[in-house]
C-alpha positions as a Markdown table, in Angstrom:
| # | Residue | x | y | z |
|---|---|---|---|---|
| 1 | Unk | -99.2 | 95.1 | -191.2 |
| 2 | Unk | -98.6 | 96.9 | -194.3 |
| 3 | Unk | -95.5 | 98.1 | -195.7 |
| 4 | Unk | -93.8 | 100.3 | -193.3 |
| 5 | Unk | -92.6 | 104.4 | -194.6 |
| 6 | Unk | -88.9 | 104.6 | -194.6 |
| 7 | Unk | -87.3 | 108.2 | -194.2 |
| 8 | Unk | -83.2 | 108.5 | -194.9 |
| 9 | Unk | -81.3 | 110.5 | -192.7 |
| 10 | Unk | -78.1 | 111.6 | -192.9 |
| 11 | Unk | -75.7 | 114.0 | -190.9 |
| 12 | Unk | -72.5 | 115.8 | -192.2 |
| 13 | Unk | -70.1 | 118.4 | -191.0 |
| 14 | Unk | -69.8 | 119.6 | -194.5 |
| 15 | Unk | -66.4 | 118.5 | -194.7 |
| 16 | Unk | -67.5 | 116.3 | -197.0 |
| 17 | Unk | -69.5 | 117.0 | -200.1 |
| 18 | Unk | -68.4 | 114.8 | -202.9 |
| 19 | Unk | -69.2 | 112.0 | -200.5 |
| 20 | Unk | -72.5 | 113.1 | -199.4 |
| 21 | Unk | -73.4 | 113.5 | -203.0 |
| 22 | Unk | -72.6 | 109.9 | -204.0 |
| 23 | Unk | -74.2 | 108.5 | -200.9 |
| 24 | Unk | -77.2 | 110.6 | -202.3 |
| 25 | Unk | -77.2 | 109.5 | -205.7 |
| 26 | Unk | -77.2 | 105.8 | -204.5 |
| 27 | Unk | -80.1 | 106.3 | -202.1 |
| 28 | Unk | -82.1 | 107.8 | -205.4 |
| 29 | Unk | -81.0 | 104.5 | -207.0 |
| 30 | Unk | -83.1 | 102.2 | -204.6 |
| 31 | Unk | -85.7 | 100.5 | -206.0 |
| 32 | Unk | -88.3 | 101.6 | -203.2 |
| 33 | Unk | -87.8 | 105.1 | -202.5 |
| 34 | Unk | -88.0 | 106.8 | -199.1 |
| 35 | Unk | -90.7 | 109.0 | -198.6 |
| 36 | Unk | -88.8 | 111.4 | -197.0 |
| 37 | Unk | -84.4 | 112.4 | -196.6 |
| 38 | Unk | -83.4 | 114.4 | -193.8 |
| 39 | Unk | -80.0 | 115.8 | -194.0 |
| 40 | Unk | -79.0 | 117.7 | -191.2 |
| 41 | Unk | -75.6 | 120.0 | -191.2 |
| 42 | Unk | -73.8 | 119.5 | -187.6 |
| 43 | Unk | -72.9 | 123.3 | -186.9 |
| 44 | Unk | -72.9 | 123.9 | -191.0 |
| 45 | Unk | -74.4 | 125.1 | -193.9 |
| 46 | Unk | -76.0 | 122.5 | -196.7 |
| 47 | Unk | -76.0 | 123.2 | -200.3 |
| 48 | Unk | -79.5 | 123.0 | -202.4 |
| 49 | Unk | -79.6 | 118.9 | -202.7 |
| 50 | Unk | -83.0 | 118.0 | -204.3 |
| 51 | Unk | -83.1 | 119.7 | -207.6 |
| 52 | Unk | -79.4 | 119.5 | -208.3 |
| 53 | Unk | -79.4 | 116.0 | -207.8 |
| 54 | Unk | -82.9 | 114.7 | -208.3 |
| 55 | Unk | -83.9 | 113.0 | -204.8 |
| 56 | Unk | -86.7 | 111.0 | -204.4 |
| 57 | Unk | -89.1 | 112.0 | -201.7 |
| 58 | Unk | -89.1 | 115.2 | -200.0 |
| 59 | Unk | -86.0 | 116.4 | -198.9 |
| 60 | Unk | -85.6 | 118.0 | -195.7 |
| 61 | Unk | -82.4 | 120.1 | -195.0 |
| 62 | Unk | -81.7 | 121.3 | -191.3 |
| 63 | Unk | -78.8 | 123.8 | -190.3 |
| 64 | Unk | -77.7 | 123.3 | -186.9 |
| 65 | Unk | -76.0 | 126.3 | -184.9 |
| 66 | Unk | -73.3 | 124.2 | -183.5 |
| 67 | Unk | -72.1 | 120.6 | -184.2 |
| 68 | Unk | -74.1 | 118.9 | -181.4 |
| 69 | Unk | -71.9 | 115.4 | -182.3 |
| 70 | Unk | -73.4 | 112.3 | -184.1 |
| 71 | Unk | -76.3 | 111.3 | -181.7 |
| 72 | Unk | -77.7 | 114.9 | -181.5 |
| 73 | Unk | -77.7 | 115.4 | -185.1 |
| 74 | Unk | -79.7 | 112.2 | -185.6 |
| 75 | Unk | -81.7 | 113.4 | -182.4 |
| 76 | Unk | -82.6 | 116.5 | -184.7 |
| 77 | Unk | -84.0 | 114.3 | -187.9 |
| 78 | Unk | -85.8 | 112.6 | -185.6 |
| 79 | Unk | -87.9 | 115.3 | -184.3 |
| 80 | Unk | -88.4 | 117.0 | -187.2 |
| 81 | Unk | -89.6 | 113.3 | -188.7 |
| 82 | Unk | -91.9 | 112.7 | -186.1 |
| 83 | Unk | -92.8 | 116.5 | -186.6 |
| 84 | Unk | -93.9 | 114.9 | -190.0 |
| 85 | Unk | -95.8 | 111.9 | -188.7 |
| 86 | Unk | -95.6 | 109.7 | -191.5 |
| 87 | Unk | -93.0 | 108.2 | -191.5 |
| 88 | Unk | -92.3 | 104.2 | -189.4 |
| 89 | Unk | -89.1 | 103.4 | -189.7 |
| 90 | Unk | -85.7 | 105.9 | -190.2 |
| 91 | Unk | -82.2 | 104.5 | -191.8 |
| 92 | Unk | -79.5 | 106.4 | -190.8 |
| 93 | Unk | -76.2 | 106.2 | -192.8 |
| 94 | Unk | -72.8 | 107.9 | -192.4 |
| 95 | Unk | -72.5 | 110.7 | -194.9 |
| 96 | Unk | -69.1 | 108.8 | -196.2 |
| 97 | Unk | -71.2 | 105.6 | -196.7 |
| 98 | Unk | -72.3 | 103.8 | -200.0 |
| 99 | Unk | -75.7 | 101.6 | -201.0 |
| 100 | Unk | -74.2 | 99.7 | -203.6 |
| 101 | Unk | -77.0 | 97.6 | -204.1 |
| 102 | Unk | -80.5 | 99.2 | -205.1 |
| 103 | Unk | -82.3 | 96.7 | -203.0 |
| 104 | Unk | -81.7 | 97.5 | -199.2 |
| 105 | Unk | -84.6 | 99.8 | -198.7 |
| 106 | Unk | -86.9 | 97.5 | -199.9 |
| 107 | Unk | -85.1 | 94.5 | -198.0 |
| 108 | Unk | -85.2 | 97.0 | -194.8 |
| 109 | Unk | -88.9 | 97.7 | -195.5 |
| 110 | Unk | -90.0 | 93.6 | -195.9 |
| 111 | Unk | -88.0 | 92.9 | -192.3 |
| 112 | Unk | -90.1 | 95.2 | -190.5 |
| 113 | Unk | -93.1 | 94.2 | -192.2 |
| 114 | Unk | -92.6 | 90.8 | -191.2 |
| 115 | Unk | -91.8 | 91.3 | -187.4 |
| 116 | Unk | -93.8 | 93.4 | -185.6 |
| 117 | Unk | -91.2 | 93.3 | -182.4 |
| 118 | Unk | -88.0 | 94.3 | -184.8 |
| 119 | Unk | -86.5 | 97.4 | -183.6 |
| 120 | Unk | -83.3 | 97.8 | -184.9 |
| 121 | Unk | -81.6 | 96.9 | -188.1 |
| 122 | Unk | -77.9 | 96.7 | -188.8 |
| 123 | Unk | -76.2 | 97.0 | -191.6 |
| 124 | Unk | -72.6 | 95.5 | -193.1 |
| 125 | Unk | -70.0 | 97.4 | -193.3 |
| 126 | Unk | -67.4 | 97.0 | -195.7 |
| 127 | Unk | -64.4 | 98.5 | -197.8 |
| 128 | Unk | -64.1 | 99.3 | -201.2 |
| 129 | Unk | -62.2 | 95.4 | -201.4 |
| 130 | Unk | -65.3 | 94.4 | -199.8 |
| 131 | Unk | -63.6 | 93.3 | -196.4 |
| 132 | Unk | -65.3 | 93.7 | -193.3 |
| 133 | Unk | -63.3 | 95.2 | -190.1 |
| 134 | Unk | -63.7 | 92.9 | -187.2 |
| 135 | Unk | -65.2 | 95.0 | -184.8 |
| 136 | Unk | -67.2 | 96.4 | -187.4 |
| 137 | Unk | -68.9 | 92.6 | -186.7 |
| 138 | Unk | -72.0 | 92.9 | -183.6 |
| 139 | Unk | -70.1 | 89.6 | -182.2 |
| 140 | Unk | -67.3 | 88.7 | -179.6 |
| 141 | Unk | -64.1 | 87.3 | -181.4 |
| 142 | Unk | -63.3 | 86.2 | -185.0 |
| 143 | Unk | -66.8 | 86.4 | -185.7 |
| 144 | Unk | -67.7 | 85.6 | -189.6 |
| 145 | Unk | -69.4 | 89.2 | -190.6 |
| 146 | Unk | -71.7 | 87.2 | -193.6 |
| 147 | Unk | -73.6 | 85.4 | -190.4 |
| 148 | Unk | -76.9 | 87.6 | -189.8 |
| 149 | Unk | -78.7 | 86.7 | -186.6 |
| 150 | Unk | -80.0 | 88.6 | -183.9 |
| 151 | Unk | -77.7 | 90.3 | -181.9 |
| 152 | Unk | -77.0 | 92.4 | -178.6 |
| 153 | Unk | -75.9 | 95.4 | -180.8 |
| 154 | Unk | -75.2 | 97.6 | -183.8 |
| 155 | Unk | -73.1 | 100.1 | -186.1 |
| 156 | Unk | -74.1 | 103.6 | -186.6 |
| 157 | Unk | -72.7 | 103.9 | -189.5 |
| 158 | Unk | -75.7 | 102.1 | -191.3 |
| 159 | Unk | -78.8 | 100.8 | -189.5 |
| 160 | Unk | -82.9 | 100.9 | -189.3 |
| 161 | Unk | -84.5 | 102.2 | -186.4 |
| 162 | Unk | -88.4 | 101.6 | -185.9 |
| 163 | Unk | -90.0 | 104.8 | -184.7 |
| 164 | Unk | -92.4 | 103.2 | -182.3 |
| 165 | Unk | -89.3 | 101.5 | -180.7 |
| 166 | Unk | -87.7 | 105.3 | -180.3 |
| 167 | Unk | -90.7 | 106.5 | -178.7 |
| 168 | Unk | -91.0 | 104.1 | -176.6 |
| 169 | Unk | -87.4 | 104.0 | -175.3 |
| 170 | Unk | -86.7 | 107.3 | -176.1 |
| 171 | Unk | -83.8 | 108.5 | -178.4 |
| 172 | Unk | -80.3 | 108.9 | -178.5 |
| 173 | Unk | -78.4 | 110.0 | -175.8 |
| 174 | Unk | -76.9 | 113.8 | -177.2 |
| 175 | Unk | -74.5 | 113.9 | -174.3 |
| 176 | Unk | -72.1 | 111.1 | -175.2 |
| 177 | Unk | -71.4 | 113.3 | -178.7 |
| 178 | Unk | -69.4 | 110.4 | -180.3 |
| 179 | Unk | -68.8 | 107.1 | -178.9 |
| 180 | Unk | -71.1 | 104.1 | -177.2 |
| 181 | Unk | -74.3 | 105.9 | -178.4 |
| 182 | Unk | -75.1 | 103.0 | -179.9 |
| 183 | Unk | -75.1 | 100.2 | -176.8 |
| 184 | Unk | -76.7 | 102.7 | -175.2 |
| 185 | Unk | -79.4 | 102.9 | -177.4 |
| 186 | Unk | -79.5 | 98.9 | -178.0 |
| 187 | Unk | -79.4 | 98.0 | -174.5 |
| 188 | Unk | -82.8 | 99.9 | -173.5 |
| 189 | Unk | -84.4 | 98.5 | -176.7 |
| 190 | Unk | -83.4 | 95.0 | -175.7 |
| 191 | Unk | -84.9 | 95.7 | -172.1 |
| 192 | Unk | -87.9 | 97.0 | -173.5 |
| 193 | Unk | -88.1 | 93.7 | -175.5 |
| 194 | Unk | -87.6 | 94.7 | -178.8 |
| 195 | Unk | -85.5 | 92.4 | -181.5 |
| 196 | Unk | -82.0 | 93.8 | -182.8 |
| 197 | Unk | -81.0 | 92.2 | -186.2 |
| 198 | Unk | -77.8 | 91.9 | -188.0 |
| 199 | Unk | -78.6 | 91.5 | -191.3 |
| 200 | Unk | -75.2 | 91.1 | -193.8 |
| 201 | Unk | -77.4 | 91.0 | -196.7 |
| 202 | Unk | -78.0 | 95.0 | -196.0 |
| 203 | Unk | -74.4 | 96.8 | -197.5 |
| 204 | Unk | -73.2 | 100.2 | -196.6 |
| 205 | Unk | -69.9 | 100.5 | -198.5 |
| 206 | Unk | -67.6 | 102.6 | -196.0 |
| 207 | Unk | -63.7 | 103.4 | -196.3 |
| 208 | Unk | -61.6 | 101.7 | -194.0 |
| 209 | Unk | -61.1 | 103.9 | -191.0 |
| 210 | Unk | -60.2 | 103.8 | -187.3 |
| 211 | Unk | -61.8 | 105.2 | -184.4 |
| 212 | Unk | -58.8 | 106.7 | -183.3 |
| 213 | Unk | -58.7 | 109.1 | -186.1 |
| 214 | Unk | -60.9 | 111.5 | -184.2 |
| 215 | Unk | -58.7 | 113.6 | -181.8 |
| 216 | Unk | -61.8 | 113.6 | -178.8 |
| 217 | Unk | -61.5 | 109.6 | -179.4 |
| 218 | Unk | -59.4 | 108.2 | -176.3 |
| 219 | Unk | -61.7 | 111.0 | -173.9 |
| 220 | Unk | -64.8 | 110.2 | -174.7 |
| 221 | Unk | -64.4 | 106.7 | -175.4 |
| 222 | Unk | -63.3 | 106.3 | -171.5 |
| 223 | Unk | -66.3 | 108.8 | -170.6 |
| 224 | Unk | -68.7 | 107.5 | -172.3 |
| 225 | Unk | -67.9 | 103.7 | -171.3 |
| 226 | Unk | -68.0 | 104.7 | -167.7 |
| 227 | Unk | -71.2 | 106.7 | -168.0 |
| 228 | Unk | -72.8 | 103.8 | -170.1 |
| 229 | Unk | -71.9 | 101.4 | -167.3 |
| 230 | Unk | -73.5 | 103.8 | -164.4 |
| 231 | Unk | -76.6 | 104.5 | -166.5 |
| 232 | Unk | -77.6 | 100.8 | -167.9 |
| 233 | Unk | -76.2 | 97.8 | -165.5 |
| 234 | Unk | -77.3 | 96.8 | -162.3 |
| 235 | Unk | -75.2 | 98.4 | -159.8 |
| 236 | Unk | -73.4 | 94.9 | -159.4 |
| 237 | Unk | -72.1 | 94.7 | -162.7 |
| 238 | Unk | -70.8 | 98.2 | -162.9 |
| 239 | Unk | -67.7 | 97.4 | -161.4 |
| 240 | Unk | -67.3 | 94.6 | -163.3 |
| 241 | Unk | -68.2 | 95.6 | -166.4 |
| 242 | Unk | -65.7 | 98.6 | -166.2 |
| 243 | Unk | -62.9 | 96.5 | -164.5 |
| 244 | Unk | -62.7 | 94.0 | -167.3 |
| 245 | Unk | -62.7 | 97.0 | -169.8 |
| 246 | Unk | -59.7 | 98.8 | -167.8 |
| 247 | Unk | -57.5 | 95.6 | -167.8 |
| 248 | Unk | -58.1 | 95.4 | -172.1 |
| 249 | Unk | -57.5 | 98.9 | -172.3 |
| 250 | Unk | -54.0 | 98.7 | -170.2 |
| 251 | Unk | -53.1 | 95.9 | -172.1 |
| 252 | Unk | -54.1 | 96.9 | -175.7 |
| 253 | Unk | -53.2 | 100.6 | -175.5 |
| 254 | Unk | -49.5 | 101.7 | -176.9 |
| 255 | Unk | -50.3 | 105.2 | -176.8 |
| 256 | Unk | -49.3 | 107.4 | -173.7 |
| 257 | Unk | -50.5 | 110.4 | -175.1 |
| 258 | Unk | -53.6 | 108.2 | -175.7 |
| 259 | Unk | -54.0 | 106.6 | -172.3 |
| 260 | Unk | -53.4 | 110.1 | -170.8 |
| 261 | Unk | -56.1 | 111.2 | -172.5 |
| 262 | Unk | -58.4 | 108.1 | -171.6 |
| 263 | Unk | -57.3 | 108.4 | -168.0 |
| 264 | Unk | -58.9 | 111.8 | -168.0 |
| 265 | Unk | -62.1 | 110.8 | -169.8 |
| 266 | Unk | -62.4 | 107.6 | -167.2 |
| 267 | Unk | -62.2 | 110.6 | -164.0 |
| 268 | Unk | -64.7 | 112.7 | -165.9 |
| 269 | Unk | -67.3 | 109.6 | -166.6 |
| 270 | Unk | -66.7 | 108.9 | -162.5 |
| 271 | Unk | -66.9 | 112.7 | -161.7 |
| 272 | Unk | -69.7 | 113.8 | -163.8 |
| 273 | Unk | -73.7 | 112.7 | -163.1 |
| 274 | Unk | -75.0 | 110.0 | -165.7 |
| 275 | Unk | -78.4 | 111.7 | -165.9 |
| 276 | Unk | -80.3 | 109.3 | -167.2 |
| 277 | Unk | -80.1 | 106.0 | -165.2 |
| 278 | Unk | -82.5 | 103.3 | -166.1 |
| 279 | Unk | -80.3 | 99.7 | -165.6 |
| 280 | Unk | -81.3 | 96.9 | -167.6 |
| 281 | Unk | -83.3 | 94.0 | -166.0 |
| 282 | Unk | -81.6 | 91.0 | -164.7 |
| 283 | Unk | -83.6 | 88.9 | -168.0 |
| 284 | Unk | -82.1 | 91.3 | -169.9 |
| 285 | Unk | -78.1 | 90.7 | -168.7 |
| 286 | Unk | -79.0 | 86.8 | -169.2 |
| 287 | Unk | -80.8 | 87.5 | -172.6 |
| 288 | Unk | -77.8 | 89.6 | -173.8 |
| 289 | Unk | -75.4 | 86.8 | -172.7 |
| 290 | Unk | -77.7 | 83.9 | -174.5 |
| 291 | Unk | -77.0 | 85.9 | -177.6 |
| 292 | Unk | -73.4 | 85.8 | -177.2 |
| 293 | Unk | -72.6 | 89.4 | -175.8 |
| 294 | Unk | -72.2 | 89.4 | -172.2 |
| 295 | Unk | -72.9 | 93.2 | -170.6 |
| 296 | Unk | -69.6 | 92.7 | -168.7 |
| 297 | Unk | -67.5 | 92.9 | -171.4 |
């Protein structure tokens, strides 16, 4: 196949210009272009970007009523991409992220054209010192983040998603807002048979952060874990899967305040329906845990 079009796509609150701009500036750095950014403003509005800072491509800016969370903004490039229909594969990077290097997109673009079957791309993730958070790794345990492989998942704060894979699977999952989006989106591509790659050679600088900075975190994270559970694994390893996940939780968690507010997210993932319930295949479970990532934990 030839070499596969690349759109950018990028969603900010607006809370963040200066940062948007560099990330900008280093995407008109790369040494193959997108052909198109999509920048999408999550309940704000977006200042001019192409003239002022000389993008590549065509630039797309969408203004969004409300901020419909991470996986709905992305869910908004997305239409409006294939809206455009020319474009194969999307990046998607965090609007507080860096390309330090002015290769990736044309690294990104020679993976694809190599495999035919690659869905999903992720990125590294590290500080300004060049360290790598642990569970910013797609492995169980002390996991060396410099060891690419295929994997059972992937970070949203930089990655490559194939468009035929997307419509295919279908997209991402708006109702989760913040939180698990991700192995929800990874688990039906891996069912569907398509390759997930973590590839360390691919670098989205990224300030160290935690999770827990977001004040929704501890809710949603206990929501969204239990809805992931209901919608993707066989009914056996629901219980399972979230039992194992209580018993970490219990024992990792300091915070009352925090596990209050996870208690009530875990009764609203139980209350509320899961929509859309597709579970994985039982090749799937056994393919996930060959790679190293068991679905139960």
């Amino acid at each position: 196949m030839g070499a596969p079009r690349i759109a950018v796509a990028v969603v900010t609150m607006g809370n963040r210009p200066d940062e948007v701009d560099a990330l900008l500036r280093s995407v008109a750095k790369q040494d193959v272009p997108p052909e198109r950014i999509v920048i999408v403003g999550n309940g704000c509005p977006l200042p001019e970007f192409a003239r002022r800072l000389s993008l590549p491509g065509e630039v797309t800016p969408i203004e969004l009523d409300e901020n419909l969370g991470c996986p709905g903004g992305r869910n908004a490039a997305l239409a409006r991409l294939r809206e455009f229909g020319d474009i194969d594969v999307v990046v998607d990077l965090d609007d507080d992220g860096l390309l330090v290097d002015a290769d990736v997109l044309r690294r990104v673009q020679e993976l694809y054209a190599a495999d035919e079957r690659l869905g999903i791309v992720g990125f590294r993730i590290a500080d300004e010192l060049g360290e790598t958070q642990q569970r910013h790794v797609p492995r169980i345990g002390n996991s060396d983040p410099m060891r690419g492989g295929y994997v059972t998942g992937f970070l949203g704060g930089g990655h490559a998603l194939r468009m035929a894979m997307l419509d295919e699977v279908g997209d991402w999952p708006a109702e989760f807002f913040f939180a698990h989006e991700e192995t929800d989106l990874a688990w039906r591509a891996a069912d569907a048979g398509w390759r997930i790659l973590y590839a360390p050679e691919l670098l989205l600088q990224h300030p160290k952060t935690s999770p827990a900075r977001h004040a929704i975190y501890y809710r949603v994270n206990a929501r969204n874990r239990v809805w992931l559970a209901r919608r993707r694994l066989p009914f056996a390893l629901v219980p399972v899967h979230l039992g194992v996940w209580v018993l970490l939780t219990l024992v990792r968690n300091r915070s009352r305040a925090g596990l209050r507010a996870w208690f009530g997210g875990f009764v609203e993932g139980v209350r509320e329906p899961t929509g859309d319930r597709r579970p994985m295949r039982w090749r799937t479970v056994w393919r996930l845990t060959r790679l190293g990532r068991p679905p139960v934990i």
